[in-house]
C-alpha positions as CSV (number, residue, x, y, z in Angstrom):
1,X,-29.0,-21.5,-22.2
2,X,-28.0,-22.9,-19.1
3,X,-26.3,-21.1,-15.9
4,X,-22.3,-21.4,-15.8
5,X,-20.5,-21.9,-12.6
6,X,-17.2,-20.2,-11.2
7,X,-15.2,-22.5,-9.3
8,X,-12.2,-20.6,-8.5
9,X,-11.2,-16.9,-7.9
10,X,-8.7,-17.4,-10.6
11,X,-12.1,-17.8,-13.1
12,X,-14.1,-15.1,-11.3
13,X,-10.8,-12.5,-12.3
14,X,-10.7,-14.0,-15.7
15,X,-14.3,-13.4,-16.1
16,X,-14.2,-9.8,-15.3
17,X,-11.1,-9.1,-17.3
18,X,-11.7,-10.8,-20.3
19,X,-15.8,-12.2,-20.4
20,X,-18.2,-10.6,-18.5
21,X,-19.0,-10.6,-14.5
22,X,-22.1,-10.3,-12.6
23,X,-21.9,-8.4,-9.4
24,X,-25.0,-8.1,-6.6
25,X,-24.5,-4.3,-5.8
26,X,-28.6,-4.1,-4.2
27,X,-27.3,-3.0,-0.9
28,X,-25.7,0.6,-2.3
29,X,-27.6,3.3,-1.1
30,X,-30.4,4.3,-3.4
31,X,-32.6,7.7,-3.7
32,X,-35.1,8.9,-6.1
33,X,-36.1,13.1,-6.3
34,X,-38.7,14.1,-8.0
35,X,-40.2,17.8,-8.4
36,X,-40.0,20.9,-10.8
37,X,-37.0,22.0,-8.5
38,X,-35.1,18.8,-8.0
39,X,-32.3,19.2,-10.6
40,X,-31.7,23.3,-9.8
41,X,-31.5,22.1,-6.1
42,X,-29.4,19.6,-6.5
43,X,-27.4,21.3,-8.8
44,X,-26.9,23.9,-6.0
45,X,-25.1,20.7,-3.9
46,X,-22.6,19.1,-6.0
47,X,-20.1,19.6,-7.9
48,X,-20.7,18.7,-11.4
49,X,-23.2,20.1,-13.5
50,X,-26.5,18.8,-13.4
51,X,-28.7,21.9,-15.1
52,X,-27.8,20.6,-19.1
53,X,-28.9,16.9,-18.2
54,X,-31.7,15.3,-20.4
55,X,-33.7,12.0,-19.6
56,X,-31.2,9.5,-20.4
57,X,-28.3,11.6,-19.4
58,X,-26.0,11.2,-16.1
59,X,-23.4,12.5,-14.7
60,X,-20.7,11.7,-11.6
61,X,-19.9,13.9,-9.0
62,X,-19.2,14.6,-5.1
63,X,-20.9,16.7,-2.2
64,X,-19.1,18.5,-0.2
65,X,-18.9,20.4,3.4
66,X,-18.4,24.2,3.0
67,X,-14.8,23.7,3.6
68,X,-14.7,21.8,0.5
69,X,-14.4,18.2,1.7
70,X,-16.2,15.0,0.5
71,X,-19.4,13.9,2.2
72,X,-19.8,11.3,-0.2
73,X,-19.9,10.8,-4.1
74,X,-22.9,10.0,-6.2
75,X,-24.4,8.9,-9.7
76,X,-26.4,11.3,-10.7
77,X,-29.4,9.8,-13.6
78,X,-31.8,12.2,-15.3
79,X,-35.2,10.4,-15.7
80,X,-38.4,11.5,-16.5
81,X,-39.7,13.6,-13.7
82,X,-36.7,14.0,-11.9
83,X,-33.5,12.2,-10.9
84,X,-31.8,8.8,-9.7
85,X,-29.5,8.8,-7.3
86,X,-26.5,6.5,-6.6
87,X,-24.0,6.1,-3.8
88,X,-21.8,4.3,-1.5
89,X,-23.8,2.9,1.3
90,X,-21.4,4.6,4.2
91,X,-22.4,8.3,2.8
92,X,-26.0,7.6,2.0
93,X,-27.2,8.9,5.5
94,X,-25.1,12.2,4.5
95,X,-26.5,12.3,1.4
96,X,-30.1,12.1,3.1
97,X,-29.3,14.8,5.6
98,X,-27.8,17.1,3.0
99,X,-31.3,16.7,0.9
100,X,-33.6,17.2,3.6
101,X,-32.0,20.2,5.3
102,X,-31.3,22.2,2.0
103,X,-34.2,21.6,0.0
104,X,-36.6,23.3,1.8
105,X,-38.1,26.1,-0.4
106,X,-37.6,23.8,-3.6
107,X,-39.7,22.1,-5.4
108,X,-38.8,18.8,-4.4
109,X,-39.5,15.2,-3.0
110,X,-37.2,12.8,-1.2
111,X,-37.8,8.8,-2.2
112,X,-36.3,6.2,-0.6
113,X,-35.1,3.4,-2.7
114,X,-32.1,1.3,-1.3
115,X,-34.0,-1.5,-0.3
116,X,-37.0,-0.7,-3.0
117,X,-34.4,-1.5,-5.8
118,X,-31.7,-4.1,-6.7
119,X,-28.6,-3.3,-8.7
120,X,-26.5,-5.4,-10.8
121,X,-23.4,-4.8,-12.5
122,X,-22.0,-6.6,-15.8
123,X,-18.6,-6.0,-15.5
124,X,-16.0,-7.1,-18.1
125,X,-15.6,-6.8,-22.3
126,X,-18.6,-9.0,-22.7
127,X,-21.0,-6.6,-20.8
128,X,-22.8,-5.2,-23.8
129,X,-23.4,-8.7,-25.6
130,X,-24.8,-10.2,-22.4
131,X,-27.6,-7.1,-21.5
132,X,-28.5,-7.3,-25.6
133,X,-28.5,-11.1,-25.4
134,X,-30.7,-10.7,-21.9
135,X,-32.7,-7.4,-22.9
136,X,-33.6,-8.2,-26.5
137,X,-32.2,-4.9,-27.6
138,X,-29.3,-4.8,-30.6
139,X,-25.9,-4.6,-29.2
140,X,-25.4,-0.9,-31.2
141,X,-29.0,0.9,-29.3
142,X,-27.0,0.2,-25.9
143,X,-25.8,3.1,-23.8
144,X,-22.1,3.6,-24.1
145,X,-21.3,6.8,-22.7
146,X,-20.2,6.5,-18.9
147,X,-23.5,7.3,-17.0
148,X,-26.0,7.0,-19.9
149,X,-29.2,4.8,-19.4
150,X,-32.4,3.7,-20.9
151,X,-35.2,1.7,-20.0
152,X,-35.8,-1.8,-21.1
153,X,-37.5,-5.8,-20.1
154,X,-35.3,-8.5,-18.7
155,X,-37.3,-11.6,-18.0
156,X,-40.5,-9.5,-18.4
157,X,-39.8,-7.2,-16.4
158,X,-38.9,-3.2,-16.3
159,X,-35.2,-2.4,-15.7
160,X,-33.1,0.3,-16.4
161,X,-29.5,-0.2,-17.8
162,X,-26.8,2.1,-17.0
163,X,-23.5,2.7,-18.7
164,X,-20.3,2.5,-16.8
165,X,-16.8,2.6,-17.1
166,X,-16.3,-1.0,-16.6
167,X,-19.5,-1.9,-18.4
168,X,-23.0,-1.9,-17.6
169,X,-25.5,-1.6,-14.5
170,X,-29.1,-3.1,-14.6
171,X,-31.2,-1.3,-11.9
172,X,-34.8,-2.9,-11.4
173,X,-37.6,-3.3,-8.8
174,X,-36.1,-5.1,-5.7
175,X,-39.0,-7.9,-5.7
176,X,-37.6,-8.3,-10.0
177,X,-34.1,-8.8,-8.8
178,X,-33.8,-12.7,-8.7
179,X,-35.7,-13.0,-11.9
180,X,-33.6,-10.8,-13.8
181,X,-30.5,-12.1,-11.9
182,X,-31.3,-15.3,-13.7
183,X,-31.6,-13.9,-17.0
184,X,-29.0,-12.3,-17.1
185,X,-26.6,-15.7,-15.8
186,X,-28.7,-17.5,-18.6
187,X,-27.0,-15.1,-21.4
188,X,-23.5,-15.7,-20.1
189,X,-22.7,-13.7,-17.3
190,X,-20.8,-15.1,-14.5
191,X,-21.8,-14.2,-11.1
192,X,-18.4,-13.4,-9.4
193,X,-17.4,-11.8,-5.8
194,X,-17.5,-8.4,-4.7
195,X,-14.0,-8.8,-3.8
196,X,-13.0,-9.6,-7.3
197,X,-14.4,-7.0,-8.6
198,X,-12.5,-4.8,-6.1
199,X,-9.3,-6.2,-7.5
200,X,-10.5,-5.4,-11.2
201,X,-11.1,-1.8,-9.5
202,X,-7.5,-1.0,-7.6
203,X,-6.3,-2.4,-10.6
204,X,-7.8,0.6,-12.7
205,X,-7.2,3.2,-10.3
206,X,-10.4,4.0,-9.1
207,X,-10.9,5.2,-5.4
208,X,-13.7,4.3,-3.5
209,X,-15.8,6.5,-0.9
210,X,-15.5,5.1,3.1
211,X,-11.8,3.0,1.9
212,X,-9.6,5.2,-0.3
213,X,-11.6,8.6,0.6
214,X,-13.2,9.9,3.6
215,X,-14.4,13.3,4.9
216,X,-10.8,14.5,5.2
217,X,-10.5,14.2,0.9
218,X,-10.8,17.3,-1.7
219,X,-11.6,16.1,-4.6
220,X,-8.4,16.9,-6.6
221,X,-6.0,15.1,-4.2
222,X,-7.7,12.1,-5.5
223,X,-7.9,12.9,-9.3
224,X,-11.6,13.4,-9.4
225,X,-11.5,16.9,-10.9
226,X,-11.7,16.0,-14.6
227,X,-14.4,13.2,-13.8
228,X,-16.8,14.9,-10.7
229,X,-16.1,18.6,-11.2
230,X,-17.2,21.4,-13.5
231,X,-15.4,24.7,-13.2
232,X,-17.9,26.8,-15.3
233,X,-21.6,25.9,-13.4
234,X,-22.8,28.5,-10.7
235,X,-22.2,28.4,-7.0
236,X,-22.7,24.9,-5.2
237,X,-21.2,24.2,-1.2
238,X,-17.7,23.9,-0.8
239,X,-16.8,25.4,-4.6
240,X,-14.6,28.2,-3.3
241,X,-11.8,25.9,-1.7
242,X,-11.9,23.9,-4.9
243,X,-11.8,26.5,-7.4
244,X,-9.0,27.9,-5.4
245,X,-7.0,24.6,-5.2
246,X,-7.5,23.9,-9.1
247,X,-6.6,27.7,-10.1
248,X,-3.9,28.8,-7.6
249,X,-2.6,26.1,-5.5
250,X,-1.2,22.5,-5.5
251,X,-2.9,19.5,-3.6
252,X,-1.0,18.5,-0.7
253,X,-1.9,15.0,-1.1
254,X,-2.2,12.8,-4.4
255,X,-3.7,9.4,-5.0
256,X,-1.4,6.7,-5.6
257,X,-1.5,3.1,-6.6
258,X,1.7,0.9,-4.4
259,X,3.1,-2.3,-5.6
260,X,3.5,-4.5,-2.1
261,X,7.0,-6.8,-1.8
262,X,5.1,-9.3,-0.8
263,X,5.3,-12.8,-2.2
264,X,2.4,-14.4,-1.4
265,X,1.8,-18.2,-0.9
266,X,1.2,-20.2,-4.2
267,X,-1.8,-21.8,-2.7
268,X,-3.4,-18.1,-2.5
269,X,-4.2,-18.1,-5.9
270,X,-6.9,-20.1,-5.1
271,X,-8.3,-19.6,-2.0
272,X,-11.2,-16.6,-1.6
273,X,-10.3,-12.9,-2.4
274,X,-11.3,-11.9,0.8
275,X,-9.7,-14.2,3.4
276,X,-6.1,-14.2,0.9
277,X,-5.9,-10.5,1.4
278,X,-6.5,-10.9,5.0
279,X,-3.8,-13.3,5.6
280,X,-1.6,-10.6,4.0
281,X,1.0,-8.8,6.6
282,X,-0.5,-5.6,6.4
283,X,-4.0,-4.1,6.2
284,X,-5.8,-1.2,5.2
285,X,-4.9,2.0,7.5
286,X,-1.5,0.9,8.0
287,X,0.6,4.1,7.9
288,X,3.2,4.7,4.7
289,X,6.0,6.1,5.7
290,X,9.2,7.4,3.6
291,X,12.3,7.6,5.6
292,X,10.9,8.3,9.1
293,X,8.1,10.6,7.9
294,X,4.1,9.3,7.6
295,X,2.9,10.2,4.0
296,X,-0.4,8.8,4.1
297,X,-2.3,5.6,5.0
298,X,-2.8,2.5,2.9
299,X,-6.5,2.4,1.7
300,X,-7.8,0.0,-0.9
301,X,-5.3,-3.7,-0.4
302,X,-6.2,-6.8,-2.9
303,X,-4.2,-9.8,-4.1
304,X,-3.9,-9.4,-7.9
305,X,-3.5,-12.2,-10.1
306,X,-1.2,-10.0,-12.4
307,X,0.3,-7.9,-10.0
308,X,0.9,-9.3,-6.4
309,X,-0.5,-7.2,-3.5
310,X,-1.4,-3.7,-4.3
311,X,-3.2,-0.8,-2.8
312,X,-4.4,2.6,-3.4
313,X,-3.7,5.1,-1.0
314,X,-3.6,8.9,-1.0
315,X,0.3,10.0,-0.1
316,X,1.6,13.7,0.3
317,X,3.1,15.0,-2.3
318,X,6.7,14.7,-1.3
319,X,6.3,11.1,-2.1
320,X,6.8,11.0,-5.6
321,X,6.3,7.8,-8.2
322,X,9.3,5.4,-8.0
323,X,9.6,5.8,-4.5
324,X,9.6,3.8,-1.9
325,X,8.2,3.8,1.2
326,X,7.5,1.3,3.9
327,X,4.2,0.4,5.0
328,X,3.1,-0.9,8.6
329,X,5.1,-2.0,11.2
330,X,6.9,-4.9,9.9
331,X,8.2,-2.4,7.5
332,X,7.2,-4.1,3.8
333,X,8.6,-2.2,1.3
334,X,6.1,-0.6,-1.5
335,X,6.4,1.0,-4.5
336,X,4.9,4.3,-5.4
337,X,3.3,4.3,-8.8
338,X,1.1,6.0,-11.1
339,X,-2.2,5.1,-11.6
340,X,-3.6,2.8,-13.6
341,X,-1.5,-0.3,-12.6
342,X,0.3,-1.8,-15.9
């Protein structure tokens, strides 16, 4: 079958909405433990439970300091002998640190993998047809639970595909990447932008660790309770503050999506994510404000095809949906929403 092309980042949007998009995600930071101990210690760290997981299995959750804020979150993939691990690139040195320091008395070993593996994702409706079309496998024997995975061959060669809310992840040997890269643009996938697929992410609401959340974030002022966080495992760091936020308090902060007054040029429609949300009058940081008090800083900005300029941003929780607040210092006007964007 031969390769298709984008031209535009009009197709590259219509691809991950509607086909199915190919992301290069190799530079995420990537770490393998292995050991008798490696899932009770780790299970000990974060805050989801890990101790129920079987090969095949994963889970999402955070680490956090003891005061209950995030160092970083993670994927967390039960293989056989121990466990995969996932992350933003900006909290992979925490990650690290937190592993080396703890573990010590466990039953565990610390691999290295970020540059030892490259990671794909097929994002988009068409996902599971292109990994059966590229693995061999019938479309019904795919994972489809967020976080599942099972080994398999593209182009001859071992990878591992991962369920994920948006579709699937193929993880393989670094030196496999290109090969399987190919295969996988051979049955239909579309290699698209990282900055499109950021849109096709504000869109849905989810935050990212180092732009929407930072060491300053508990994990339910940014709705992560009900994905990252299990409220009946054992002790792990930082559980106290958020046991005691979910059962007796309120968050003082909430995340947000905001709908920019903005009208953008016509010609931005087709010029590259990146630069067009650049050339917008405001940028990420830029303080919200409603009246003449600061509520929270903008995080996450893109240029949506469907819905103008829109953010994500984590706002106190005076600022209520349907408000609106101005953002930077020319003062654009922004609509507080709920989250997803519809």
């Amino acid at each position: 079958m031969a390769t298709l092309q984008i031209d535009s980042p009009r197709e590259e949007y219509r691809a991950l909405r509607e086909g199915c998009g190919l992301v290069d995600r190799s530079e995420r930071g990537k770490l393998a433990l292995t050991g008798l101990g490696a899932v009770e210690f780790l299970n000990g760290q974060v805050t989801n439970e890990l101790i129920d997981l079987r090969p095949g299995a994963g889970r999402y959750a955070a680490f956090l300091t003891n005061k209950g804020k995030m160092l970083g979150d993670l994927r967390v993939l039960a293989v056989d002998g121990g466990l995969l691990l996932d992350t933003e690139r900006v909290a992979l040195q925490a990650l690290f640190d937190m592993i080396r320091r703890y573990s010590i008395g466990y039953d565990v070993e610390l691999h290295k993998r970020t540059l030892q593996r490259a990671l794909y994702s097929l994002i988009g409706p068409a996902a599971p047809v292109v990994a059966a079309r590229a693995s061999g496998l019938h479309g019904d024997t795919l994972p489809t639970d967020e976080h599942a995975h099972l080994a398999a061959t593209i182009a001859d060669r071992p990878v591992r595909l991962i369920a994920t809310a948006d579709g699937l992840n193929v993880l393989c040997d670094a030196a496999d990447g290109d090969a399987v890269a190919a295969a996988l643009r051979d049955a239909g996938a579309l290699p698209v932008s990282e900055a499109a697929a950021e849109i096709v992410r504000v869109e849905r609401g989810r935050p990212r660790y180092g732009v929407d959340l930072d060491a300053d974030t508990i994990p339910q002022e940014a709705g992560l309770n009900e994905r990252a966080v299990s409220f009946t495992k054992g002790c792990y760091v930082g559980q106290e503050t958020v046991a005691r936020l979910h059962y007796r308090g309120r968050p003082n902060r909430h995340l947000r999506g905001l709908r920019i007054a903005y009208a953008a040029p016509a010609a931005a429609a087709d010029a590259d994510h990146a630069a067009t949300a650049a050339a917008l009058p405001v940028a990420s940081g830029a303080e919200l404000r409603l009246g003449e008090r600061v509520v929270g800083r903008l995080g996450s900005l893109v240029l949506s095809p469907e819905f103008g300029p829109i953010g994500l941003a984590l706002v106190r929780r005076e600022a209520a949906p349907g408000d609106v607040l101005s953002v930077g210092d020319r003062g654009l006007d922004a609509e507080l929403l709920e989250l997803p964007f519809r």
